[in-house]
C-alpha positions in Angstrom: 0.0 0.0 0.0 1.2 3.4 -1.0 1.6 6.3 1.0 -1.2 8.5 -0.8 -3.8 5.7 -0.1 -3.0 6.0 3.6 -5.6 8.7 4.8 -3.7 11.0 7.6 -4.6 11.1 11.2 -6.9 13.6 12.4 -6.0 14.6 16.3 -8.7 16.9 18.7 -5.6 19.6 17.6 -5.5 19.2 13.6 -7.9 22.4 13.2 -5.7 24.2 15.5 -2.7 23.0 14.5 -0.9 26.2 13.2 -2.2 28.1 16.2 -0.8 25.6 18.8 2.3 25.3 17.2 2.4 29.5 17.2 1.4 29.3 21.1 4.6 26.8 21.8 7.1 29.0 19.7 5.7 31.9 22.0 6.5 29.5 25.1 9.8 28.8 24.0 10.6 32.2 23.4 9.0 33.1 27.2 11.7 29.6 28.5 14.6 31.3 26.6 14.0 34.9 28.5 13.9 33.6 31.3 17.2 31.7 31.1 18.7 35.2 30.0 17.4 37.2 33.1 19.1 34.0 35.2 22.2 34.7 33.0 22.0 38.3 33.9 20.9 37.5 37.7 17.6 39.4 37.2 15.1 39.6 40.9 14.4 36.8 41.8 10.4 38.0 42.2 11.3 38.8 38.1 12.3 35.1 37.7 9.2 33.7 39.3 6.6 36.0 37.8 7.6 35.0 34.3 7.9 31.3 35.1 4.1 31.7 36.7 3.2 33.6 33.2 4.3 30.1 31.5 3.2 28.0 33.3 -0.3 29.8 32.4 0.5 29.6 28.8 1.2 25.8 29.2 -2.4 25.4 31.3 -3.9 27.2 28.0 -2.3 24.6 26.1 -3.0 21.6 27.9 -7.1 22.7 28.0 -7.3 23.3 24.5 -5.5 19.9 23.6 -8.1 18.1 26.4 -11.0 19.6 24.9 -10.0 18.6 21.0 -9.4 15.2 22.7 -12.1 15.2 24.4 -14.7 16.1 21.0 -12.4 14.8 18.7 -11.4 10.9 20.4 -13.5 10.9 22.7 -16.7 11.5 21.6 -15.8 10.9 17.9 -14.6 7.1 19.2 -15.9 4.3 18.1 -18.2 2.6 20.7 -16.0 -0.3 22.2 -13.0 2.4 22.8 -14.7 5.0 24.3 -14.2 3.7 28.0 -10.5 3.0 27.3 -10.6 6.7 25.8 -12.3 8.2 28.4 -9.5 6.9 30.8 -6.8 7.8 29.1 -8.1 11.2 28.8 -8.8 11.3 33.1 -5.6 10.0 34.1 -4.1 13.1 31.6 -6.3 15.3 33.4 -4.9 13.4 37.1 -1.2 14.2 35.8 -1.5 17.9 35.1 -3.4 18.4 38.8 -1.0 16.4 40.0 2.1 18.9 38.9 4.0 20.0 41.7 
């Protein structure tokens, strides 16, 4: 079987795609100022309100990529995999409560 008969993968994030990845490169760009102000031994306070600022972005992430999930392979699942779906989705939910 060729590639082109191979239809691709839809994921709860496909619409969004472009806009998540333009979210992370935003994030990134948040982790690398924060290493500078650490290289230029910026207030401490400084430090932590811009790692709290990220960590919000990453929370904004991880809700939008639940709720695609959640309408997208959850709810779009066949009927025999929505339990196992479900789960996956709740212990996802577990691990980001879970942080820190």
């Amino acid at each position: 079987m060729s590639k082109e008969n191979i239809a691709p993968t839809v994921r709860g994030y496909t619409a969004t795609k472009d806009q998540l990845l333009s979210r992370l490169r935003r994030i990134e760009g948040q982790v690398r100022g924060i290493q500078g102000m650490v290289k230029d031994d910026r207030y401490c306070i400084d430090v932590l309100t811009q790692v709290a600022a990220i960590q919000a972005a990453l929370d904004k992430v991880a809700l939008g990529l639940l709720d695609g999930h959640a309408h997208t392979c959850v709810v779009g699942a066949r009927t025999e995999e929505k339990e196992e779906r479900t789960a996956e989705m709740m212990a996802a939910v577990g691990r980001l409560l879970r942080r820190g």
